[in-house]
C-alpha positions as CSV (number, residue, x, y, z in Angstrom):
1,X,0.0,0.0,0.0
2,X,1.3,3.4,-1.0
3,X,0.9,6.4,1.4
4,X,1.9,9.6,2.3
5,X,3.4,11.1,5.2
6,X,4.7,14.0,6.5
7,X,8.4,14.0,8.9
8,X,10.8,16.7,9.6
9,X,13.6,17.7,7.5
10,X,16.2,16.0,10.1
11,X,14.3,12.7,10.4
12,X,14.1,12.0,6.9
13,X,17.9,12.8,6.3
14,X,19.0,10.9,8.5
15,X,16.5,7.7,7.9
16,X,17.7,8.2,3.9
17,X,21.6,8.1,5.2
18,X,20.5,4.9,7.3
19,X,18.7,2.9,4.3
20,X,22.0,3.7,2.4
21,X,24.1,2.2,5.1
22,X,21.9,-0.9,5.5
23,X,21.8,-1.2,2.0
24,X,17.7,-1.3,1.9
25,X,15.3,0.8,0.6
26,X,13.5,3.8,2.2
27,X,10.2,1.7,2.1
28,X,11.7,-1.2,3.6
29,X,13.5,1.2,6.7
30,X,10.1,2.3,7.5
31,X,8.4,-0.6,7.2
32,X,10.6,-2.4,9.9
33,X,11.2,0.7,11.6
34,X,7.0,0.6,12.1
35,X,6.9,-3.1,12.7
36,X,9.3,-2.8,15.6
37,X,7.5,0.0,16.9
38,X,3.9,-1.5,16.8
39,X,6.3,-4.8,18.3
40,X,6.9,-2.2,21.3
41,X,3.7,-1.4,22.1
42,X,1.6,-4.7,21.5
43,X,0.6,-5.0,25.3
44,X,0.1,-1.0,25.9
45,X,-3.1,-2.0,25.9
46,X,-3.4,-4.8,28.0
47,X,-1.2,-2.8,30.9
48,X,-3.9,-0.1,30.7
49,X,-6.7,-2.1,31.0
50,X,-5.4,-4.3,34.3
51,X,-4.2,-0.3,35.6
52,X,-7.9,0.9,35.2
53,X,-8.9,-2.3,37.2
54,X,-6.6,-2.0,40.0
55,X,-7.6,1.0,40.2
56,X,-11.0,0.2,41.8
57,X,-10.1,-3.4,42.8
58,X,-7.5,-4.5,45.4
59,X,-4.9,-6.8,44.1
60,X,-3.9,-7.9,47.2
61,X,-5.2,-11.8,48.4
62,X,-7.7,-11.8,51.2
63,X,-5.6,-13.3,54.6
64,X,-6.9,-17.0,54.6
65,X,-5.5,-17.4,50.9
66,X,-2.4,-16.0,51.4
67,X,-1.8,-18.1,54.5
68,X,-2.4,-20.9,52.8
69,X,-0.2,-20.0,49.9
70,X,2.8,-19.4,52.6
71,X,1.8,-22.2,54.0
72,X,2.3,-24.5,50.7
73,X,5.9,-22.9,50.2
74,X,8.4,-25.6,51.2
75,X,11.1,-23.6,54.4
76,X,14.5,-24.6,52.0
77,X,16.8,-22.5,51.5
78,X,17.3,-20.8,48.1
């Protein structure tokens, strides 16, 4: 797909400089460039979500359960 975009002057300089370097094109830079980004930022949305929940809820276990999760914890040494 073709599209149009607008950058600053700098930005696109230097991204041209960087395609020559890498020996790819300028589509293919900001193609992968893109795809790492959106890579980034894949669970962005998940965090927010489980931020606006604990938020109103507590995350924190009600006494009986977490006594019985110490309790299940073997007293070794690590």
């Amino acid at each position: 797909m073709k599209t149009a975009i607008s950058i600053p002057d700098p930005i696109f300089k230097a991204a041209e400089r960087l395609a020559r370097r890498l020996g790819m094109t300028r589509s293919r830079l900001y193609t992968k460039a893109v795809t790492e980004y959106i890579q980034k930022h894949k669970n962005d949305e998940v965090c927010e979500k489980l931020n606006e929940i604990y938020e109103k809820e507590s995350s924190s276990l009600d006494p009986v359960t977490q006594a019985m999760q110490w309790a299940s914890i073997d007293e070794e040494e690590w």
